[in-house]
C-alpha positions in Angstrom: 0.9 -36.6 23.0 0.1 -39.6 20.2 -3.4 -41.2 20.9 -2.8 -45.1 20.3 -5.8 -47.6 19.1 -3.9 -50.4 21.8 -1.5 -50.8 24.6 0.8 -52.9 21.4 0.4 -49.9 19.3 1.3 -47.3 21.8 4.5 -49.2 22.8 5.6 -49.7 19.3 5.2 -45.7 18.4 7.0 -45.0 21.4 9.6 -47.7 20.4 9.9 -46.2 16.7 10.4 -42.5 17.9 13.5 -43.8 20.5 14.7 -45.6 17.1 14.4 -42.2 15.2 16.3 -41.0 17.8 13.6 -38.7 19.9 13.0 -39.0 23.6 9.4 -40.9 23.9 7.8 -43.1 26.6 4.6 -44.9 26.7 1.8 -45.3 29.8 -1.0 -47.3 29.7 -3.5 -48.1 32.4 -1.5 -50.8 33.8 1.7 -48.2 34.1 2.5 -48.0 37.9 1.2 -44.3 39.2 4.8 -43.8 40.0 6.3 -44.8 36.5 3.0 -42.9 35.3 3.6 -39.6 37.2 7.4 -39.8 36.4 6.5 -40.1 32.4 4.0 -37.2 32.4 6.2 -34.9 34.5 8.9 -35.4 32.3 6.8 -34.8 29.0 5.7 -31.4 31.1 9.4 -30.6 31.6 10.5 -31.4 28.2 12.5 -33.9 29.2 10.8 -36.1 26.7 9.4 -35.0 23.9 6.5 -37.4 22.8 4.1 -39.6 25.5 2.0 -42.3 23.7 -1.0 -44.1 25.6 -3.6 -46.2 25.4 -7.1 -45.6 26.7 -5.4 -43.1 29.6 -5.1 -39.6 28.7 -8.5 -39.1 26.7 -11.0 -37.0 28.3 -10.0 -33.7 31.0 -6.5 -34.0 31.1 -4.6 -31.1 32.5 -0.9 -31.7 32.7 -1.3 -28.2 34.4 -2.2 -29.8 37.1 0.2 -33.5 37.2 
């Protein structure tokens, strides 16, 4: 999970790690709880292996429990 300082940031990390050729996705606060759920659930399966945000996943988050 990559910690990003804005939503810009975070999509341009996530942009550059697809470019480098590894599975990456970006969710912000604006993401739709679908999109969002879908994103996370995939990082949790190792479907993807980085998730970026913004502002989102800071404090108590237990992808456990997503």
């Amino acid at each position: 999970m990559v910690f990003c300082v804005s939503i810009e940031h975070s999509i341009h990390v996530a942009e550059q790690f697809k470019a480098a050729g590894i599975m990456a996705a970006h969710i912000d606060g604006t993401t739709s709880d679908t999109d969002r759920r879908f994103a996370i659930e995939a990082f949790a399966d190792r479907k993807i292996q980085v998730l970026t945000n913004c502002s989102l996943c800071c404090e108590g988050f237990d992808m456990s429990a997503q």
